[in-house]
PDB file as gemmi writes it, atoms N, CA and C in Angstrom:
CRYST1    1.000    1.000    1.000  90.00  90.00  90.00 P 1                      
ATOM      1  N   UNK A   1     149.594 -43.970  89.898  1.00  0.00           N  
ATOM      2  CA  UNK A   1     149.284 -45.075  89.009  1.00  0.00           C  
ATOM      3  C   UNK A   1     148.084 -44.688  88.139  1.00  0.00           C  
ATOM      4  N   UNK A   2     148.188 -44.885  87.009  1.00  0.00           N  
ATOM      5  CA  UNK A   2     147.120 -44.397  85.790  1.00  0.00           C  
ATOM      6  C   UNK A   2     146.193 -45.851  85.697  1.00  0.00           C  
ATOM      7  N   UNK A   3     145.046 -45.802  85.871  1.00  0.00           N  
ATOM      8  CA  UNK A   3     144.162 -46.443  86.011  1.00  0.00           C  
ATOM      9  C   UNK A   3     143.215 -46.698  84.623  1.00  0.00           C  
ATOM     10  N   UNK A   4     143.324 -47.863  83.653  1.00  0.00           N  
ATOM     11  CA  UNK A   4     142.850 -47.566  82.319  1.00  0.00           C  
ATOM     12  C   UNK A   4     141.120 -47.989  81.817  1.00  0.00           C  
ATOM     13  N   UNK A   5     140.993 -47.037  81.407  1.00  0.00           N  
ATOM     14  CA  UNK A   5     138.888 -47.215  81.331  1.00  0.00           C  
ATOM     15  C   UNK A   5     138.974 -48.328  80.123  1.00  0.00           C  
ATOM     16  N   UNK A   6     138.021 -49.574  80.466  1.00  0.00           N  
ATOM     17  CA  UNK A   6     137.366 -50.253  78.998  1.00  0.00           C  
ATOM     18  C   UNK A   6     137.099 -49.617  78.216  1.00  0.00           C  
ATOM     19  N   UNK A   7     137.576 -49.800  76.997  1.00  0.00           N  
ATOM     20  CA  UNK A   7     136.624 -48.413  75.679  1.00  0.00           C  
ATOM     21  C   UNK A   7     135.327 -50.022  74.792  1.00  0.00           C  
ATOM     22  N   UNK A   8     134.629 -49.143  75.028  1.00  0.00           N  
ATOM     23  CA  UNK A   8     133.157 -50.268  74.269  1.00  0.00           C  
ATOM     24  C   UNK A   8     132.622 -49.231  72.994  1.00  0.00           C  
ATOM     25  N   UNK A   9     132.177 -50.048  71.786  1.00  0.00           N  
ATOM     26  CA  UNK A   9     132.570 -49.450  70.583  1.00  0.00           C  
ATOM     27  C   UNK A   9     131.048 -50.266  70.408  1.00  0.00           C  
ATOM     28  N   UNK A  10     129.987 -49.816  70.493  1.00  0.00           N  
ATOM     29  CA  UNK A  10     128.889 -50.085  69.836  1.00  0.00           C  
ATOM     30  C   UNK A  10     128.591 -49.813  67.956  1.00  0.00           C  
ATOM     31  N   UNK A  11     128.099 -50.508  67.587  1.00  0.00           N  
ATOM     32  CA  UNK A  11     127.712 -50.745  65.884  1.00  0.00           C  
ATOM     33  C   UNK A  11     126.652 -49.304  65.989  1.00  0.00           C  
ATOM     34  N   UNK A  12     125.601 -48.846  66.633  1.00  0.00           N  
ATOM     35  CA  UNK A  12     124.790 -47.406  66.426  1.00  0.00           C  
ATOM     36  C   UNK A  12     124.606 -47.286  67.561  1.00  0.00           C  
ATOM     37  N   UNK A  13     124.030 -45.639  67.734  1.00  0.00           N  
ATOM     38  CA  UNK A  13     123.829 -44.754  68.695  1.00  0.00           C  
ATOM     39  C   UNK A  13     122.795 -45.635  69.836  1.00  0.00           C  
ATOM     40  N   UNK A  14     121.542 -45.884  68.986  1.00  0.00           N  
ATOM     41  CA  UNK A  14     120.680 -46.635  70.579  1.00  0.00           C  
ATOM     42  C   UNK A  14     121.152 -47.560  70.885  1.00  0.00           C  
ATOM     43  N   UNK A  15     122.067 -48.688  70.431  1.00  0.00           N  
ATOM     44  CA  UNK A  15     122.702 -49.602  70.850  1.00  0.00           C  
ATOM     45  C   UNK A  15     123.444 -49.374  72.150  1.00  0.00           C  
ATOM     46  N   UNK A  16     124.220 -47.992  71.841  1.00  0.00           N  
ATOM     47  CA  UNK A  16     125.538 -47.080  72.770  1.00  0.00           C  
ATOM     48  C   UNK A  16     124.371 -47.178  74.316  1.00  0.00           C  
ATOM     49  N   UNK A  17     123.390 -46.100  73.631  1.00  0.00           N  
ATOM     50  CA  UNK A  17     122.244 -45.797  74.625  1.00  0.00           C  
ATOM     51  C   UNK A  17     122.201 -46.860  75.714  1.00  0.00           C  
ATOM     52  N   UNK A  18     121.497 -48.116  75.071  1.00  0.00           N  
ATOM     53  CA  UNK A  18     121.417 -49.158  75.945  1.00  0.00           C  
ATOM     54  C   UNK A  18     122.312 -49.754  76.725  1.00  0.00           C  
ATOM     55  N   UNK A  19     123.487 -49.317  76.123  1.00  0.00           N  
ATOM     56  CA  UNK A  19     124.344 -49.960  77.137  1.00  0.00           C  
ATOM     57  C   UNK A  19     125.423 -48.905  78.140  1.00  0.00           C  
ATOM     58  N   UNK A  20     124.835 -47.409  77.643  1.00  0.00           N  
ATOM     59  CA  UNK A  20     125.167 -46.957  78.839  1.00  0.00           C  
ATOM     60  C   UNK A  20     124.259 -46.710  80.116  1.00  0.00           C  
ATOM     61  N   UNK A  21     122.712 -47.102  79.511  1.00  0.00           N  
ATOM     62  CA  UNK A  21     121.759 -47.138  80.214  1.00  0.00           C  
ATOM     63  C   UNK A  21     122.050 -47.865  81.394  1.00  0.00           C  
ATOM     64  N   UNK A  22     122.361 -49.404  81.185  1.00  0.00           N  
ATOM     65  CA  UNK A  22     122.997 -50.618  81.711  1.00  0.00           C  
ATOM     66  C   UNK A  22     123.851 -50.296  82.804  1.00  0.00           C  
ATOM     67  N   UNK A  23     125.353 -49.332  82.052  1.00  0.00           N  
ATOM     68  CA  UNK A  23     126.268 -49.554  82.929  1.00  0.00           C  
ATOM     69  C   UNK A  23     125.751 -48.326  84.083  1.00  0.00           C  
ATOM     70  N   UNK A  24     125.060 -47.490  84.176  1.00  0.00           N  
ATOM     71  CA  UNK A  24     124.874 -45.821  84.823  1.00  0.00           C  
ATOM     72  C   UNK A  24     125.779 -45.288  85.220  1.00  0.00           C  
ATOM     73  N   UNK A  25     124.973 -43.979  85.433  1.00  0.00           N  
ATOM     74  CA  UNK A  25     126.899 -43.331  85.884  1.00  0.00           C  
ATOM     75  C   UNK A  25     127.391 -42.678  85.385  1.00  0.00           C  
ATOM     76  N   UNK A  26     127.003 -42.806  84.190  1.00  0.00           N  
ATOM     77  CA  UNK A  26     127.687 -41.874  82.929  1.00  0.00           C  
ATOM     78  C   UNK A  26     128.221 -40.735  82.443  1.00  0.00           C  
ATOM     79  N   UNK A  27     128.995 -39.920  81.913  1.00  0.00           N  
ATOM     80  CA  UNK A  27     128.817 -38.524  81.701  1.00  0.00           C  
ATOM     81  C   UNK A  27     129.240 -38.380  80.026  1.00  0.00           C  
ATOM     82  N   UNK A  28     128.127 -38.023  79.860  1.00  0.00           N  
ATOM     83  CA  UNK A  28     127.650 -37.493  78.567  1.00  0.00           C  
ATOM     84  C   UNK A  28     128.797 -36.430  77.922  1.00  0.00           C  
ATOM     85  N   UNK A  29     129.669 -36.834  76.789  1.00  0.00           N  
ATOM     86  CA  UNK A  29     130.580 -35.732  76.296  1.00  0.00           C  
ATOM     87  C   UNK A  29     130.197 -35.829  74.739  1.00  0.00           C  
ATOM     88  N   UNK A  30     131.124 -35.357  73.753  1.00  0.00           N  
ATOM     89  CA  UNK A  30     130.658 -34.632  72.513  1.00  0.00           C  
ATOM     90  C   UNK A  30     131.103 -36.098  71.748  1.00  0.00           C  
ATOM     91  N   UNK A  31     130.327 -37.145  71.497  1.00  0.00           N  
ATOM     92  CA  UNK A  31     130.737 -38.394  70.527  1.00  0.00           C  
ATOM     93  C   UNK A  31     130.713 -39.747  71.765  1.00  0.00           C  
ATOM     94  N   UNK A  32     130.563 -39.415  72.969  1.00  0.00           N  
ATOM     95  CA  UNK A  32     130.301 -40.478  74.106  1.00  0.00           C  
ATOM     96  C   UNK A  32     130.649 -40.568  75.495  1.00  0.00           C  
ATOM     97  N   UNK A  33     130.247 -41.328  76.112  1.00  0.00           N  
ATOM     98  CA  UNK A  33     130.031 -41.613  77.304  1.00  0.00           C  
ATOM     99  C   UNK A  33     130.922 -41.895  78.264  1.00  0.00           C  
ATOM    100  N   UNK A  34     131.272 -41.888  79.375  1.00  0.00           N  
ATOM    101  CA  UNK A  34     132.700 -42.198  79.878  1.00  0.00           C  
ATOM    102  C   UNK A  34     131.637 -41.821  81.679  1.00  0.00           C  
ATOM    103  N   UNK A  35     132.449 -43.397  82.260  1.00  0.00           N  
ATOM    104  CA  UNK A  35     132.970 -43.131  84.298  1.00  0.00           C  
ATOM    105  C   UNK A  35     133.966 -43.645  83.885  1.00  0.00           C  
ATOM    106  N   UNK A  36     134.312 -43.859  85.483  1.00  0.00           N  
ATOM    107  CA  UNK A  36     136.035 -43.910  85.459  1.00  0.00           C  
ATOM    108  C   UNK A  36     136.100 -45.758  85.526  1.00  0.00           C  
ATOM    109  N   UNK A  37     135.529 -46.030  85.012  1.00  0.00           N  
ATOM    110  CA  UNK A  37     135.755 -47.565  84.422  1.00  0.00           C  
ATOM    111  C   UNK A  37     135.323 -47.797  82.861  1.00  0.00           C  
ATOM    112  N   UNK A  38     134.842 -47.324  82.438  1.00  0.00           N  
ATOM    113  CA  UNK A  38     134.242 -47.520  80.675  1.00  0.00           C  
ATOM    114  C   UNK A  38     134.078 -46.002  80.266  1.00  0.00           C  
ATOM    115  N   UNK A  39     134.774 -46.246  79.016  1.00  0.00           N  
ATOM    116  CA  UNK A  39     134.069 -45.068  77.720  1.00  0.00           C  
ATOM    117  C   UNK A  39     133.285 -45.904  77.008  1.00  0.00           C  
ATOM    118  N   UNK A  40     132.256 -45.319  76.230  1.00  0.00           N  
ATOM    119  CA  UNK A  40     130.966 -45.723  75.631  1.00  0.00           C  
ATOM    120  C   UNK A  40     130.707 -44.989  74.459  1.00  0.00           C  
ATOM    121  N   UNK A  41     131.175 -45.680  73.028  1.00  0.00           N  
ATOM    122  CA  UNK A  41     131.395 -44.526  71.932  1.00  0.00           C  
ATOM    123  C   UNK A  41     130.210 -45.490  70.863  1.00  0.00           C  
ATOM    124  N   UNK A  42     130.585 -45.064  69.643  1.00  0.00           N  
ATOM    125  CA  UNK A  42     129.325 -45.588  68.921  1.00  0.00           C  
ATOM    126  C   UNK A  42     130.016 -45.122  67.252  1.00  0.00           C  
ATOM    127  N   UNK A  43     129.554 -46.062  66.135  1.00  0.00           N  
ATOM    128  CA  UNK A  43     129.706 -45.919  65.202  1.00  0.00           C  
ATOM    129  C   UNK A  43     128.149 -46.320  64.536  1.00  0.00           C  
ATOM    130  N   UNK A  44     128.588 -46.102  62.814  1.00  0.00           N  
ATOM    131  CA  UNK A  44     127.447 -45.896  62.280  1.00  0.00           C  
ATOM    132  C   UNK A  44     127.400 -47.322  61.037  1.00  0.00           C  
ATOM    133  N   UNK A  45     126.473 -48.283  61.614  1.00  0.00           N  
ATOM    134  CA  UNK A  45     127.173 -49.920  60.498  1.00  0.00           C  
ATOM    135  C   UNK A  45     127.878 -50.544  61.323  1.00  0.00           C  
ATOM    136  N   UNK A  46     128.252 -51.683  60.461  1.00  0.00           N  
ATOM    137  CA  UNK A  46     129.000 -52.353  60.466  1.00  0.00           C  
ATOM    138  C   UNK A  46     130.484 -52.021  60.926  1.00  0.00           C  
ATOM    139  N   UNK A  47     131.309 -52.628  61.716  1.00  0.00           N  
ATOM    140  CA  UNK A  47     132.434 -52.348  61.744  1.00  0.00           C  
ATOM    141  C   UNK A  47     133.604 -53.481  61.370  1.00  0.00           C  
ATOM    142  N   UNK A  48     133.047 -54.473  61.276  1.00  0.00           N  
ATOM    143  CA  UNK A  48     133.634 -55.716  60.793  1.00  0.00           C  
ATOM    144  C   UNK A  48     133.084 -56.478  59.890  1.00  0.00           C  
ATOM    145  N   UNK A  49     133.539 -57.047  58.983  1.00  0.00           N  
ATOM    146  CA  UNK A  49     133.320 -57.949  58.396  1.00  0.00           C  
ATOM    147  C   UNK A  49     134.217 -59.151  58.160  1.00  0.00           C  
ATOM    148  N   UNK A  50     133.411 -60.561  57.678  1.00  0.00           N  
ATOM    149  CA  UNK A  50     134.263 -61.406  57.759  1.00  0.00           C  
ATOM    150  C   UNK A  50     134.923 -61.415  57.079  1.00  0.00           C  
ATOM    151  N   UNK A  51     136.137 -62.450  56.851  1.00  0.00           N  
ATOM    152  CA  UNK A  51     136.845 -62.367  55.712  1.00  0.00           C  
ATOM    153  C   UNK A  51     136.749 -64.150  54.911  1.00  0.00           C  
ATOM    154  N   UNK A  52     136.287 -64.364  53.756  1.00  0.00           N  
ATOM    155  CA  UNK A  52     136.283 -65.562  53.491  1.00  0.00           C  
ATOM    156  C   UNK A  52     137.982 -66.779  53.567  1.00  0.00           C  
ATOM    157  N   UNK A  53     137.660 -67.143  54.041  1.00  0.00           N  
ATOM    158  CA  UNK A  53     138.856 -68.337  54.539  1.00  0.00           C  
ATOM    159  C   UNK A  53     139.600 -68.363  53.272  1.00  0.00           C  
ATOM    160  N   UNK A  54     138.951 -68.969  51.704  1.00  0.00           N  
ATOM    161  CA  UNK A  54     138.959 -69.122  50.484  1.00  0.00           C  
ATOM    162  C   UNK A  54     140.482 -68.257  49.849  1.00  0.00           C  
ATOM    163  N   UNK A  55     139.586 -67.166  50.230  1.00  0.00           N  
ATOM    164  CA  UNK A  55     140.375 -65.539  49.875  1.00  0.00           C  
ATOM    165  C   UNK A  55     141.718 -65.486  50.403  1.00  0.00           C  
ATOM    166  N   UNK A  56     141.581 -65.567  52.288  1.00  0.00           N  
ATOM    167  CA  UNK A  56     142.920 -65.360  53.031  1.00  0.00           C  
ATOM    168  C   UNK A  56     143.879 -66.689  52.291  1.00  0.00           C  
ATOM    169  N   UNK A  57     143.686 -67.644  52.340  1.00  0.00           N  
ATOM    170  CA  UNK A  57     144.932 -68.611  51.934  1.00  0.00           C  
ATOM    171  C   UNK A  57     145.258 -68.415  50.055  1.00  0.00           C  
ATOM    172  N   UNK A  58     144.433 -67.779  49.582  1.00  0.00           N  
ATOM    173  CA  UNK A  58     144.417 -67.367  48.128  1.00  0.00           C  
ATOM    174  C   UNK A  58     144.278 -68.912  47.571  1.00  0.00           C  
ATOM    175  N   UNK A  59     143.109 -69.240  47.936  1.00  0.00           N  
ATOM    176  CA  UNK A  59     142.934 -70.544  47.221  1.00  0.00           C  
ATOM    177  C   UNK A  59     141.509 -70.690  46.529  1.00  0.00           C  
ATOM    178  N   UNK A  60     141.400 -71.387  45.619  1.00  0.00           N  
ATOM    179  CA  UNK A  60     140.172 -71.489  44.614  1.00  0.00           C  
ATOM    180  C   UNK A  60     139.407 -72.244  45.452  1.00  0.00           C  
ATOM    181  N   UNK A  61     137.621 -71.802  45.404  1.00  0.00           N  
ATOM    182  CA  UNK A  61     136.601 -72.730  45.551  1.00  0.00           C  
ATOM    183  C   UNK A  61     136.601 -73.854  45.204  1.00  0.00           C  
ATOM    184  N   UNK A  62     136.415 -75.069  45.856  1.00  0.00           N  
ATOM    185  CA  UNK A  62     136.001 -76.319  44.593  1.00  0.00           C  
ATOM    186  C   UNK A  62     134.801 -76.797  45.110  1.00  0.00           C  
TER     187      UNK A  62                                                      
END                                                                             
């Protein structure tokens, strides 16, 4: 039976830090962190943004 790790996607690197600090355990590979319950990766910004309500139904401000 294949057993599947949480993947956690932090917004920057010390963010990642802190929260692999948190979980311990860790092993350090080339872009992030991984035990055999969580990988621990990291991007650079923002990864979402909202989307205005307005926009999605394509309807005018009033």
């Amino acid at each position: 039976m294949i057993k599947l790790a949480k993947l956690i996607i932090a917004e920057k690197p010390s963010l990642a830090m802190n929260i692999v600090k948190s979980i311990g355990g860790m092993q350090k590979n080339d872009g992030y962190f991984e035990n055999a319950e969580y990988i621990v990766t990291f991007a650079f910004g923002h990864l979402l943004k909202l989307y205005d309500l307005d926009n999605f139904f394509d309807r005018n401000k009033t």
